[in-house]
N, C-alpha and C positions, 0 to 999 in steps of 0.2 A: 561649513561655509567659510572660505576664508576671501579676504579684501587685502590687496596689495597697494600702495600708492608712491608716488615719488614726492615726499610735501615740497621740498625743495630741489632744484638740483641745479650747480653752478660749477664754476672750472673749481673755486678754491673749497668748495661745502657742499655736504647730499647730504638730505634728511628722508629718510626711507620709515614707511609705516608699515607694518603689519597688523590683521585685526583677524582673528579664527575663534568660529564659535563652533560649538556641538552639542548636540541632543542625544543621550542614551534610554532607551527605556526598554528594559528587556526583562523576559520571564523563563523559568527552567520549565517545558514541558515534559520532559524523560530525561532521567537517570538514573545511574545504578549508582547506592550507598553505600556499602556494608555496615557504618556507624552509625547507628539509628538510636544511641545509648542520648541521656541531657548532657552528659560530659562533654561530649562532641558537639553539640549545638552550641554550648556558651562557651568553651574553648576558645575557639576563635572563628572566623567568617566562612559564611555554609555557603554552597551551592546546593539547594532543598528546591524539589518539584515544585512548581505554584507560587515561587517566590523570586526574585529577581537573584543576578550572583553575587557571591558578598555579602550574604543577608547575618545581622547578627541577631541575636538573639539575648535575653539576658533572664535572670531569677526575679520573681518577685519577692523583693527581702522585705520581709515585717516586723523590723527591730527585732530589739531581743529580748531573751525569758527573764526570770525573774532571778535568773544566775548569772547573766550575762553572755548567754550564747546567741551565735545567731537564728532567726528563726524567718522559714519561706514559705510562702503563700502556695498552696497548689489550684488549681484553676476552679474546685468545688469550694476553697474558702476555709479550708481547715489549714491549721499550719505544721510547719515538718522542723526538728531539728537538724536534717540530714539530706544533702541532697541527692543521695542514694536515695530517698524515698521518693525524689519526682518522680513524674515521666513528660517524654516529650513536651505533652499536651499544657504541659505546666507551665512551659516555659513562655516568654512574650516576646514578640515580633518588633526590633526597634525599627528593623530598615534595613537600609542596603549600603556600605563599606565605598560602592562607586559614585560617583556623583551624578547626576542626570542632567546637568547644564555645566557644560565648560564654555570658557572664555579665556584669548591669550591676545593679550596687545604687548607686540615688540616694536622699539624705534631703534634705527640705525643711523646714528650721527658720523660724517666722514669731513675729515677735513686735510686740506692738503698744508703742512707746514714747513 
């Protein structure tokens, strides 16, 4: 939805408004992956069935061992030193990369000098 106005307008000055809003809210019904691996999920931003595009994804990290490694939570609650040892299912859903409310206000100051 966008709104145009002229705030002012005169021989020597124009003040011009702009106002654009937008609503996104969108989900992947079908597609085709090939990379179904966790590497590819938390990489960087998915396009994944059931989920909006741009979805990331991230590890549940649960500190570290008694040596200082890292260690990840898998979704039954046991932990992994490796994230060769997730799967997908492990992984948790933060969101979506695109925004779902945009808003843009432009002004246009003219003057004749």
């Amino acid at each position: 939805m966008g709104l145009n106005g002229k705030m002012i307008h005169h021989e020597q000055f124009s003040w011009n408004s702009t106002l654009n809003f937008s609503y996104n809210k969108n989900e992947i019904t079908n597609l085709f992956v090939e990379q179904n691996t966790p590497y590819y999920y938390y990489y960087m931003p998915q396009n994944r069935v059931g989920v909006p595009m741009g979805s990331l994804y991230s590890i549940d990290y649960a500190g570290l061992n008694d040596k200082g490694r890292p260690l990840a939570r898998k979704a039954d609650g046991s932990l992994v030193e490796s994230t060769q040892q997730l799967t997908v299912d492990d992984l948790i859903y933060e969101g979506t990369t695109i925004p779902h409310i945009m808003f843009l206000s432009e002004m246009d100051l003219n003057t004749k000098i």
